[in-house]
C-alpha positions as CSV (number, residue, x, y, z in Angstrom):
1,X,-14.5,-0.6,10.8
2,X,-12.8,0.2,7.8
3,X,-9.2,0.5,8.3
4,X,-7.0,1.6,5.5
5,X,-3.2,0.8,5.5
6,X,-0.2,2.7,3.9
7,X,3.0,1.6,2.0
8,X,4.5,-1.3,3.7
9,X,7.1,-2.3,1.7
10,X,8.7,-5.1,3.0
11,X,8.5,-4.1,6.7
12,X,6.9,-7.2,8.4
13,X,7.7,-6.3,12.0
14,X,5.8,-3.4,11.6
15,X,2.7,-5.0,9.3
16,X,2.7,-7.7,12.3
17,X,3.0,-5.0,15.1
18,X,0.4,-3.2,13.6
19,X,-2.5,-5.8,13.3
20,X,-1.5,-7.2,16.7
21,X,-2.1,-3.5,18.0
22,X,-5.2,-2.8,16.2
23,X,-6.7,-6.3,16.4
24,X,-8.9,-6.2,13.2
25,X,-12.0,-7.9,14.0
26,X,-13.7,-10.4,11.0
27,X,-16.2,-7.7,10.6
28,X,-14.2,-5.1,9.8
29,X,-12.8,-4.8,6.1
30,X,-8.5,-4.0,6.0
31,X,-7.6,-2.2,2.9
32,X,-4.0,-1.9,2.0
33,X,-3.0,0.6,-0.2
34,X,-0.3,-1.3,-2.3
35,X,3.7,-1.2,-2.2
36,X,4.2,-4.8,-0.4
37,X,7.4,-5.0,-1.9
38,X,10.9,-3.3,-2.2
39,X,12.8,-0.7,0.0
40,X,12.2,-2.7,3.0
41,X,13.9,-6.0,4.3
42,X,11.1,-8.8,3.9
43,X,8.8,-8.6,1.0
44,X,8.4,-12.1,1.0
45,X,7.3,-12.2,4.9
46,X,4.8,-8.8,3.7
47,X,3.0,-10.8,1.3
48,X,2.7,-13.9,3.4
49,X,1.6,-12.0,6.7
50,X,-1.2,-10.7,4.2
51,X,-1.9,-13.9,2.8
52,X,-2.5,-15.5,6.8
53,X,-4.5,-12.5,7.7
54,X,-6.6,-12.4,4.6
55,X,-7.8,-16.5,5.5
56,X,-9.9,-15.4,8.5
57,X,-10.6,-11.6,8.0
58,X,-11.7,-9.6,5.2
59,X,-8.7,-8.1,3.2
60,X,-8.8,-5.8,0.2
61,X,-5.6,-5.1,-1.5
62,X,-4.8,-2.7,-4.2
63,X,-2.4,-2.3,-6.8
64,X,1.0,0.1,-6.4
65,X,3.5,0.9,-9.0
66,X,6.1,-1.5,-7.0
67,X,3.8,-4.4,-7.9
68,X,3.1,-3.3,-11.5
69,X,7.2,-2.7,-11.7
70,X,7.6,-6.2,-10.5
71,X,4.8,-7.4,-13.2
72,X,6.8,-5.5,-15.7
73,X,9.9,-6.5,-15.1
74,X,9.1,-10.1,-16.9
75,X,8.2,-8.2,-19.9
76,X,10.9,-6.3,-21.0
77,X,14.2,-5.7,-20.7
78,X,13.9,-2.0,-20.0
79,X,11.9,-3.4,-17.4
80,X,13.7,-5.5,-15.6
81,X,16.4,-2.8,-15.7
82,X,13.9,-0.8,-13.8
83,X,12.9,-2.7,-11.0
84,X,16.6,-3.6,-10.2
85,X,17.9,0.2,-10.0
86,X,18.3,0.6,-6.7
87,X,16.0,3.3,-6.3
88,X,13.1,0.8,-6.6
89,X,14.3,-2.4,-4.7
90,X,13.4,-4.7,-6.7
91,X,16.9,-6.7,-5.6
92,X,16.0,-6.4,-1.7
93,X,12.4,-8.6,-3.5
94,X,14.2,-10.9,-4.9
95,X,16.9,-11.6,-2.7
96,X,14.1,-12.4,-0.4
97,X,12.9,-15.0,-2.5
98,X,16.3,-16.4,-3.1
99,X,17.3,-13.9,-5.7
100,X,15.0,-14.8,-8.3
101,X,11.6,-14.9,-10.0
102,X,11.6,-18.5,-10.6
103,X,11.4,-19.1,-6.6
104,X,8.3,-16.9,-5.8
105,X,5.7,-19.5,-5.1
106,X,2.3,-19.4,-6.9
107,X,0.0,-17.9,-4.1
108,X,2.2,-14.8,-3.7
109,X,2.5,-14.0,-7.6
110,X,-1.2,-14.1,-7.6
111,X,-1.6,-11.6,-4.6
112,X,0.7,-9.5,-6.4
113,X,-0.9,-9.8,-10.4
114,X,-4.3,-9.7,-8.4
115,X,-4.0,-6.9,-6.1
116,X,-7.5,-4.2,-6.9
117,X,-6.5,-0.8,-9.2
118,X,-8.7,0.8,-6.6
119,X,-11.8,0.4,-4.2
120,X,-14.8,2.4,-4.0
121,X,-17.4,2.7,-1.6
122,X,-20.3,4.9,-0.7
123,X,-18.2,6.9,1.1
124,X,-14.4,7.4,0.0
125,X,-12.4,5.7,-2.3
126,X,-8.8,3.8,-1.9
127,X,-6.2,4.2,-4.0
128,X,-2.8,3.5,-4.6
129,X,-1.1,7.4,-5.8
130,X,-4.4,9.4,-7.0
131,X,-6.9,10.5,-8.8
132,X,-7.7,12.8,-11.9
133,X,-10.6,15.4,-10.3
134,X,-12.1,15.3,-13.7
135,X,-12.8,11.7,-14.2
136,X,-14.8,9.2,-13.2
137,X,-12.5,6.9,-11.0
138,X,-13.1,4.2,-13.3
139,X,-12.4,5.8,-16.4
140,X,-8.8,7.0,-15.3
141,X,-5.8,6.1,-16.9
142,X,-3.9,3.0,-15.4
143,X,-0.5,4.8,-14.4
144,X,-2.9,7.6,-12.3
145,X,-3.7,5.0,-10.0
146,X,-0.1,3.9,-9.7
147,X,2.1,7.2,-10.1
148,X,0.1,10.3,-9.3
149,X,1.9,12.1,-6.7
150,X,-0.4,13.6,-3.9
151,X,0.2,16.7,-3.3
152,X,-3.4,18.3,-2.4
153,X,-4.8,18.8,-6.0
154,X,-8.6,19.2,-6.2
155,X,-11.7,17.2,-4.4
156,X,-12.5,14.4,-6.9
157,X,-15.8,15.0,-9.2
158,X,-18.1,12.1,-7.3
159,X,-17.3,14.2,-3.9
160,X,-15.9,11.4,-2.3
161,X,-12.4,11.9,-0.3
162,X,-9.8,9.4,-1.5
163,X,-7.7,7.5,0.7
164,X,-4.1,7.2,-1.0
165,X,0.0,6.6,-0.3
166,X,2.7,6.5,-2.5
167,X,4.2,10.1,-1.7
168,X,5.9,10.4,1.1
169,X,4.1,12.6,4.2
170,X,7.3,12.9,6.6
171,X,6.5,11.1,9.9
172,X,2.5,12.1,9.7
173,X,0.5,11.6,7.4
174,X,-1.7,14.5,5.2
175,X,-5.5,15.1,5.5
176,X,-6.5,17.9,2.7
177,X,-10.3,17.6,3.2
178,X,-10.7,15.6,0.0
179,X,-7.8,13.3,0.5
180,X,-5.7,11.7,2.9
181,X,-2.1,10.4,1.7
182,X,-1.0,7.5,4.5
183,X,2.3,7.1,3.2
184,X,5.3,7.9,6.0
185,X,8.0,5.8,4.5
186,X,8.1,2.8,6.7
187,X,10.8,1.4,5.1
188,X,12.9,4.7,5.5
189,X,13.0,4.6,9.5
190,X,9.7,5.9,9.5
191,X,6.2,4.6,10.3
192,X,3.5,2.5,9.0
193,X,0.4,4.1,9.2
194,X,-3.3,2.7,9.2
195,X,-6.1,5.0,9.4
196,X,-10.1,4.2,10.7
197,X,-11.8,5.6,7.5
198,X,-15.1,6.3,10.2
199,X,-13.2,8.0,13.2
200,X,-9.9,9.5,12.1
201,X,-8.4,7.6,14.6
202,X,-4.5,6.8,13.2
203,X,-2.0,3.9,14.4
204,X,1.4,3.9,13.9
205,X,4.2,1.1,14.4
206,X,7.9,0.8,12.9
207,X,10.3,-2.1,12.1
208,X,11.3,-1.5,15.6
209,X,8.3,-2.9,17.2
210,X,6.8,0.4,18.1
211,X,3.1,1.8,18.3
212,X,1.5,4.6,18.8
213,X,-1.5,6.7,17.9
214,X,-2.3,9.9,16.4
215,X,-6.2,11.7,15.3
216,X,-6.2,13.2,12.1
């Protein structure tokens, strides 16, 4: 199984509820679609429920703009101004780590500055925001994979469906055909969502402990 999973941002109950509902075997690969941080109210407990899992199963985790914000944020002050609007979160992140960068320990900098800019494989690719139809999905420009808003576009020139977050979907999430967007703001009250790329089968749990699931 290939399982792909939305935008957590910070929502740790429902990361944990969800791989204790799904029960990811070490065979299957779990591919999370960036946004570990901000919004939500453990970013810090996100990153190391991802860093436990990814020690005995097989985790792939890609890059969203919340990360490269974060990133940023140490290299300018414009930056830094950025990531601590409140419309990104970046204070929620840090508060979590005691309020500031200095206290993030090594091993969850490095998932963060490590996370993929996207993953391909012979049947769909994962991605954090989008894709550009008219180029190849390694040739895009950086801030497509982190900012592109979904909102159906065209099928991608390989042929291959991508598998994306970063806009919100309301409480369910979007299949177009060529693209499925798995972000339903879990942070927001919503749901965290995880799709199996080979069935369609959907999962859905919430910072209040709840599951359920949905076909697509």
């Amino acid at each position: 199984m290939i399982l792909a999973i939305g935008d957590i941002h910070g929502c740790d109950t429902a990361l944990k509820t969800m791989l204790d509902t799904v029960q990811p075997t070490k065979d299957d690969t779990v591919i999370t679609l960036g946004d570990y941080v901000d919004r939500g109210p453990d970013s810090k407990a996100v990153i190391q429920t991802l860093l436990d899992f990814r020690t005995t199963h097989k985790l792939i985790h890609l890059m969203g703009n919340h990360e490269i914000q974060m990133i940023r944020a140490l290299e300018a002050n414009h930056h830094m101004q950025r990531f601590l609007d409140p419309m990104c979160g970046g204070q929620d992140t840090l508060d979590n780590y005691g309020g500031s960068f200095k206290n993030i320990p090594v091993d969850h900098w490095e998932f963060i500055t490590s996370a993929k800019l996207y993953h391909e494989t012979d049947s769909h690719i994962f991605v954090h925001a989008g894709l550009e139809p008219n180029i190849p999905v390694d040739q895009q420009d950086a801030e497509t994979y982190y900012y592109k808003r979904f909102y159906g576009g065209e099928p991608h020139q390989s042929g291959k469906p991508y598998i994306c977050g970063h806009t919100i979907q309301g409480d369910l999430p979007t299949n177009a055909g060529h693209a499925i967007c798995l972000d339903t703001c879990a942070y927001g009250g919503g749901w965290l969502t995880a799709l199996d790329v080979g069935s369609g089968k959907c999962w859905q749990t919430n910072e209040r402990g709840q599951s359920r699931t949905i076909e697509i």
